[in-house]
N, C-alpha and C positions, 0 to 999 in steps of 0.2 A: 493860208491853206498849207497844210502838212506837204510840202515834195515827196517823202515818203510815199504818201498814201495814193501820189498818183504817178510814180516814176512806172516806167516800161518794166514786166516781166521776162529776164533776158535766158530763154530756152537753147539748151544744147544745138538745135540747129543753129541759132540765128549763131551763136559761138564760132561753129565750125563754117558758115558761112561767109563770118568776118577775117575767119584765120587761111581762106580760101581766096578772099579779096588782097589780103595783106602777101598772097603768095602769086597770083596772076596779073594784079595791074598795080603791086607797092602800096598800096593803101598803107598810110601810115594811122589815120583813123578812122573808124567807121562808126556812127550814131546811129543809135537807134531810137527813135522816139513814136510816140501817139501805138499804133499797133495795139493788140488783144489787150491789153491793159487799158483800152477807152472801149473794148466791144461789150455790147449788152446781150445779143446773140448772136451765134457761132457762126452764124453767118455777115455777121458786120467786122469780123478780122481781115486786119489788111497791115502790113506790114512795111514800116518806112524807114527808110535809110539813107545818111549824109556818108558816103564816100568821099576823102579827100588822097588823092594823088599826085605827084608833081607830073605821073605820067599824061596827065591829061591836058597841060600844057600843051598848046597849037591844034586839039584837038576841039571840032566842035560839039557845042553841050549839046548838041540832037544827037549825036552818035558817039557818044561815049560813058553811055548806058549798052551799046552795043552786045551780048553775049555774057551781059551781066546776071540775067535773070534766069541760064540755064546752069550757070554756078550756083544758085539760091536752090535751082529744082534739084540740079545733081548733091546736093548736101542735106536733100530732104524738106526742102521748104516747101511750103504748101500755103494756097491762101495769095492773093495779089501781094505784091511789092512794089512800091515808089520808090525811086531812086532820084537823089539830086548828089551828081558827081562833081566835083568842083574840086578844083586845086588850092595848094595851104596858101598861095595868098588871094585869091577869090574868098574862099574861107575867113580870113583876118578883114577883109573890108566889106565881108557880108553881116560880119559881126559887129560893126560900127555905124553899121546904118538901122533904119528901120524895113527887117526882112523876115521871110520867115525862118532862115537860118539862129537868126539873133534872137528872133523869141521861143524857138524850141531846146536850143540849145543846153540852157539852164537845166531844162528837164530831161537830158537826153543822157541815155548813157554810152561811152564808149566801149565798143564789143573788145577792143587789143587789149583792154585793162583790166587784169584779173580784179573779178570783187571780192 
């Protein structure tokens, strides 16, 4: 299968939204993956995103998605948002196992890295 032909379309917002993350909770990377580039109609976009922070150490993962999602609306997002926030080594050992981190990853692209 071509990667190409099924990688995420990465839109100004979702840009300004990762560059909003990288400046309220450190986000050093943010993935995006599956979103409007899996929807067949406009109404099946939904938008998904791997935040990794070191800020979310000692934080727990039920609430630290907290005030995430009115970042996404204030930069213009529109449409649901998934979030899986995880710190960079939660990140390195989710990626060594069988997760959905490790199987979307390949596909995902990071919003902080100019294309």
């Amino acid at each position: 299968m071509d990667t190409a032909a099924t990688r995420p379309v990465v839109t100004p917002t979702l840009t300004g939204s990762a560059l909003r993350l990288r400046d309220e909770v450190a986000a050093g990377l943010v993935f995006f993956f599956g979103g409007d580039s899996c929807a067949i109609e406009p109404d099946d976009i939904d938008y998904d995103l791997i935040v990794v922070s070191a800020r979310f150490s000692g934080v727990d993962r039920r609430n630290r998605e907290n005030g995430l999602r009115e970042l996404w609306y204030a930069t213009g997002g529109e449409g649901p948002l998934d979030l899986i926030c995880v710190t960079p080594r939660e990140l390195e050992q989710a990626q060594r196992r069988a997760t959905l981190i490790a199987d979307v990853l390949p596909h995902a692209v990071d919003l902080l890295v100019p294309i």
